[in-house]
N, C-alpha and C positions, 0 to 999 in steps of 0.2 A: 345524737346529733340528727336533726331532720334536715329532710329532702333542700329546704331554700337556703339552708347553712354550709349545706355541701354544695349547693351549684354558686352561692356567694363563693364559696374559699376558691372552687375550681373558676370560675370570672376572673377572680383577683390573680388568680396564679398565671391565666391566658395573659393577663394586663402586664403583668410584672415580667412576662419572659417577652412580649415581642417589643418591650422598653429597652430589655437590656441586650437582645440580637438584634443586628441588622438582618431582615430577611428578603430574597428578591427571585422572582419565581417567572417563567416564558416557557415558550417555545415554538415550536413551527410546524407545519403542515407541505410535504415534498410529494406532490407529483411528475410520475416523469409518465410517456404515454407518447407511442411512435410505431414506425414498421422497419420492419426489416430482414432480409432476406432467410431465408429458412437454411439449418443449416440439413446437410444429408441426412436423408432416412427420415425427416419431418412427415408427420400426417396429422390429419382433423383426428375428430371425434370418432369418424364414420370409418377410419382406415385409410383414407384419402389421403397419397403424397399432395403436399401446400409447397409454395416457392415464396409465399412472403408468412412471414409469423406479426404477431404484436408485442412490441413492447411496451408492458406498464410494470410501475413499480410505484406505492404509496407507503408515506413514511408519516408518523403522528411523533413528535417525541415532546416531551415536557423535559424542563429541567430547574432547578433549585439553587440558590446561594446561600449561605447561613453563615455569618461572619459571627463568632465564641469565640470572643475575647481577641486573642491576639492569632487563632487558627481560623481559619476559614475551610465550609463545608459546602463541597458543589458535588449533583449529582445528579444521572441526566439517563431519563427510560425512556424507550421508543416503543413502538409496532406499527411492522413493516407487511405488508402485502406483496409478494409478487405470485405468475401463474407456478412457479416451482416449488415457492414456498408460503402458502396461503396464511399461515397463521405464526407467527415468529416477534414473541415481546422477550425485550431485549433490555439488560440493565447497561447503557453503553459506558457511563463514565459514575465512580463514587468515589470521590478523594476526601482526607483529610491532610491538610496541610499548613506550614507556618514560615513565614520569610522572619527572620532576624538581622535586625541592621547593626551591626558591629565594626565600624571604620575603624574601632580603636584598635582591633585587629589586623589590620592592613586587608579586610575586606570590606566592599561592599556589604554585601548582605550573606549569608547562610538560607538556605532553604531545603527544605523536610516537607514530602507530602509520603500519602502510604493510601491503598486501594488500586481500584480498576481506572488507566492511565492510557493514553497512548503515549506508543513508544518510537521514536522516528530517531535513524543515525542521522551522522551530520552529513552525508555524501546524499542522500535524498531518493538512492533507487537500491535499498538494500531492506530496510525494516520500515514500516510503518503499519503498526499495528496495535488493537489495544492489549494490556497485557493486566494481570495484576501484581502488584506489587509492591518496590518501594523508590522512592526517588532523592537524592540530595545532590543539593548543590552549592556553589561558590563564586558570586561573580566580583569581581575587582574591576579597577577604573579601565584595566587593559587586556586583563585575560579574563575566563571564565572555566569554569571544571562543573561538568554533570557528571552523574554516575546513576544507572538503574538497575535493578534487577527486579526480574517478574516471570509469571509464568502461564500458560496456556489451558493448566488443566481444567478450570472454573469456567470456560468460555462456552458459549452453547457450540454445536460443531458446525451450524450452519452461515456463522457469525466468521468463522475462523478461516482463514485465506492464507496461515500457512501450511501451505502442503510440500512436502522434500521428499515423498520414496514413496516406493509401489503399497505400502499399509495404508498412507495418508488417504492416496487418492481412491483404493478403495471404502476406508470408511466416508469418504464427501459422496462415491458416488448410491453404496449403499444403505447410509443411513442406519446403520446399525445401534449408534451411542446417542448417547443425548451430549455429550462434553467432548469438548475436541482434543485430539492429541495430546497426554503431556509435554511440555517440554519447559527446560531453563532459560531463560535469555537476559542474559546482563551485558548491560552499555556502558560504554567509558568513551567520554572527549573532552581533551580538552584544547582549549581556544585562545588565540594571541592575536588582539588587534592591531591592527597595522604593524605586521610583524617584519614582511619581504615591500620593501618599494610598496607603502602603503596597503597593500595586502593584507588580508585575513586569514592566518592560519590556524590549520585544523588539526589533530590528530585524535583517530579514534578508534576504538579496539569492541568486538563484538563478539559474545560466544554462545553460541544455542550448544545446549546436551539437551539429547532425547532421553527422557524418563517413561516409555512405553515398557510395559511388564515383559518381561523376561515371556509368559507364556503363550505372549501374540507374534514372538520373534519364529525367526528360522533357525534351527542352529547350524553354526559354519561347519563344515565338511559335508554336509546333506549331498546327496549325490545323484537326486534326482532333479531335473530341474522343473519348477514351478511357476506358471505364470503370477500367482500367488503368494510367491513366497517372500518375504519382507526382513528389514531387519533393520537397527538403529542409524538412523542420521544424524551425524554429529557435525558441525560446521565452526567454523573460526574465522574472523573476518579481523584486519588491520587497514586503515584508510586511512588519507591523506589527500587532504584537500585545500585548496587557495584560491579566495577568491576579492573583490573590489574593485575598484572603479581602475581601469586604465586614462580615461580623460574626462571629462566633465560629466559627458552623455554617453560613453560607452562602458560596460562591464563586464567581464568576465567570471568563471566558474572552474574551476578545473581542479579536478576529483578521480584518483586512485584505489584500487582496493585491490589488497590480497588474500584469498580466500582459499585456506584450507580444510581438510577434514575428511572423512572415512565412512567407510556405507556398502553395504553385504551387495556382493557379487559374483556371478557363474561366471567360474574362468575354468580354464585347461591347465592340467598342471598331472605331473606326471607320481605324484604321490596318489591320486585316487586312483581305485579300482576300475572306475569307470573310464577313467582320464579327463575328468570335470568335476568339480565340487563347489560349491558355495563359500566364500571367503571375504571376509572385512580386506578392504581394500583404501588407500589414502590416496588422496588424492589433490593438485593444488592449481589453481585457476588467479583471474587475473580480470580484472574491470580496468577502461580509461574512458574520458569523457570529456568534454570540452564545451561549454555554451557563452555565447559571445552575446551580449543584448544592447543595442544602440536605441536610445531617447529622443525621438525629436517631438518635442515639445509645442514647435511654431508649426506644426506641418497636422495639425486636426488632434494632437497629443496622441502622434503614431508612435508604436515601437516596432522594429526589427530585432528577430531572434534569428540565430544559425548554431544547431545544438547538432552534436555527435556523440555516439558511445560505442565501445567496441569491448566486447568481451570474449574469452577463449573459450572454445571445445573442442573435443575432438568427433570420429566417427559417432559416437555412443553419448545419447544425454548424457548420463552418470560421472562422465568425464570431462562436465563441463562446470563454469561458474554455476555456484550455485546461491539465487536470492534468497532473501529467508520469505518476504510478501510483494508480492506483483506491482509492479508499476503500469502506468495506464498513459500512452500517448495519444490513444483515439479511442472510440466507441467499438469503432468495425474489426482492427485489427491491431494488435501489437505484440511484439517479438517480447518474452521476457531475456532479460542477461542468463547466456549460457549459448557457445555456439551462436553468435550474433551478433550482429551491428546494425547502427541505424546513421540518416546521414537525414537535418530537418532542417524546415526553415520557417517561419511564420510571422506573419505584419497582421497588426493590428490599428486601429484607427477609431477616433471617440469621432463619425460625423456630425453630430450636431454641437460639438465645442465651438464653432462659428458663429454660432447665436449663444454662446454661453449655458446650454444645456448640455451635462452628463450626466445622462439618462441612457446614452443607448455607447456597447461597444460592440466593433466588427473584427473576427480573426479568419483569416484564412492559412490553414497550412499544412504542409506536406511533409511526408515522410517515407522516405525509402529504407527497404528493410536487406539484409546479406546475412548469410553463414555464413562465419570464418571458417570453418571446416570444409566449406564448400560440398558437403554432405552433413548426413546424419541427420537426428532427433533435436529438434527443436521443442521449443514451450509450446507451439502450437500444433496441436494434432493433424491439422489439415494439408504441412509440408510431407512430401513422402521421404523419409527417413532413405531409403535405397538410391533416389535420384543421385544426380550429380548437377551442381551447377549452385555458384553464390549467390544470386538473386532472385528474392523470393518474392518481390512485388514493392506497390507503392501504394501510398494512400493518402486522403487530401480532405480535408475538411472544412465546412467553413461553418463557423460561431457567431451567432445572433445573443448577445446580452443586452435586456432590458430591463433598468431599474426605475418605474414608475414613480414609486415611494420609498421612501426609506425602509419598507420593512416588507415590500415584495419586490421580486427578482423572477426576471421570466426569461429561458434560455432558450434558443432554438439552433438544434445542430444535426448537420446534412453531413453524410459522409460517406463515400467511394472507396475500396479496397482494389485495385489492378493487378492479380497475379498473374508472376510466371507459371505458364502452363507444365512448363516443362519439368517443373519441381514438384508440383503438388501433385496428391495424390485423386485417386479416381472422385471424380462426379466433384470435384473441390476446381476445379479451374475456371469456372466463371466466375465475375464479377460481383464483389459483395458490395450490399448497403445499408442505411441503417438513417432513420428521420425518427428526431423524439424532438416535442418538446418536455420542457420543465419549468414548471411553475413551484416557487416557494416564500411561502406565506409565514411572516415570522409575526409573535405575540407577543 
């Protein structure tokens, strides 16, 4: 067979497959780029303590759709720049998957995807993260049932944002692995529409096992103590959640969770030789939260929010709620669940709806931050764990969204952190801040 019969067949073959796939291809271009206050111990190049650093971060990602037959194929790679991590290509999303419509079953539809997914509970501040895995689900005219499970060990580690125990946070901060943590994490919820006085009910059960090798652990009874010393995080989550419209224009949210699980600890105990040893330890915590959001529509299409969260701990992180991946109230600062509460407010307003342009939104909003413990170890390193006293500051932001075009968006966000002096620890009590903008360019 010659060279023009083989490039005829392979023609023919390009013709014949993008006939019989749908194919559909984009993506975008994310810069962010701003300043903001250094944190301690900051220097230049030269050795020089700095009081303001830069913040940039550039993001290129492409992604793909390929509809085969009755599955469909989406998959989506980025590369990211920032100053900590210069070079980081990243496969963020590769599913396959299939909806099946079967009413005659008393569902709606059946759905089956399998690949790298994000995974997000239904309470909204406990998981959100990609995982790989597998996904099904069940929706009906009035309920719905998800179920996933997936795993961690595939992720690069600089990608990976859950960290639960002293092994985590040393391999993030030294870069030892190329793959983050193993771990399991399977999801379960399911959903009843208008189940309470028009309400939306939730129920959902979460379980991470740590599958970190047996020879990167501590073993229990060790009897010397280690700053180092590490050993399995196991966690289990149950939530309950309710949320819809109380009147026209107002709604609510309100979301529980119970959180157990187990994780190596230096206690006292009168079986060791030393009178201290290393031991798996359970432990069980507690999340509430409430956000209220009123619509007014005639008044520039402003809304008002008044959100709350409070979760347990005691003196000692370890004994407190534990999330599985961070949530984000602000740029400058935010409390994660564990040992903490927050009490927020924020209004937002589209000004040029007056002339019929939404193009530009405005939010300003605040948030105050508390220990429930009134001591201890928080998420953020900057509280001094030894003080004493429930509040730990406040902080306020205000939000510049502008959408030009349909397929650029340019953000500009200012923001102030206020702490208490009295809690934080050395060279951490002044005033933080933090200016970026963000431009993003979609294809």
């Amino acid at each position: 067979m010659n060279r023009r019969r083989i490039t005829a067949l392979l023609a023919l073959a390009l013709i014949a497959t993008a006939s019989a796939f749908a194919f559909d291809w984009g993506g975008y271009l994310d810069n962010t780029t701003g300043l903001a206050s250094a944190p301690v111990g900051a220097a230049n190049a030269d050795g020089e303590p700095v009081s303001v650093v830069l913040v940039q971060s550039t993001t290129l990602a492409l992604f793909a759709d390929v509809a085969l037959g009755n599955w469909d194929l989406e998959a989506q790679g980025s590369y990211t720049f920032t100053p900590a991590v210069p070079l980081l290509f990243d496969l963020d999303m590769a599913t396959i998957g299939t909806d099946v419509i079967a009413s005659g079953a008393g569902a709606t539809t059946f759905g089956f995807s399998a690949g790298r997914d994000r995974y997000r509970d239904s309470v909204g501040y406990l998981l959100n993260h990609p995982l790989d895995g597998i996904k099904f689900n069940v929706n009906q005219a009035r309920s719905a049932f998800r179920f996933g499970v997936g795993t961690t060990a595939l992720l690069q580690r600089p990608s990976n944002r859950i960290v639960l125990g002293t092994l985590d946070i040393l391999d993030q901060a030294e870069g030892t692995q190329i793959f983050a943590s193993p771990r399991l994490i399977a999801t379960f919820d399911y959903r009843i529409l208008e189940a309470i006085a028009g309400q939306h009910l939730s129920v959902a059960a979460t379980i991470n096992e740590d599958l970190r090798p047996q020879d990167q652990l501590t073993a229990p009874r060790t009897e010397v103590e280690d700053p180092r010393a590490g050993g399995l995080v196991d966690t289990q989550y149950v939530s309950l959640s309710l949320n819809g419209a109380i009147s026209p224009n107002l709604f609510q949210s309100f979301y529980y969770t119970l959180n157990t699980g187990s994780r190596l600890e230096f206690i006292e105990t009168q079986q060791s030789g030393t009178g201290s040893w290393y031991q798996y330890q359970s432990f069980v915590g507690h999340m509430a939260g409430l956000e209220l959001t009123y619509f007014l529509p005639t008044v520039l299409n402003s809304r008002a929010r008044l959100f709350g969260q409070f979760s347990t701990g005691d003196t000692s992180w370890a004994g407190a709620f534990v999330p599985l991946s961070p949530s984000t109230y602000s740029d400058v600062f935010t409390l994660q669940p564990g040992n903490s509460a927050h009490l927020g407010v924020s209004y937002s307003l589209r000004p040029l709806s007056v002339i019929d342009l939404d193009i530009l939104q405005t939010e300003l909003r605040a948030v105050t931050y508390f220990r429930t413990s009134g001591t201890g170890e928080v998420s953020e390193p900057s509280v001094d764990p030894t003080s004493d006293g429930a509040y730990v500051g406040s902080d306020i932001n205000l939000i510049l969204t502008a959408v030009p075009l349909s397929d650029l968006r340019v953000v500009l966000k200012s923001g102030l952190f206020v702490p208490n002096s009295a809690v934080m620890s050395s060279d951490n009590e002044n005033v933080d801040f933090q200016v970026t903008l963000q431009a993003v360019l979609r294809f």
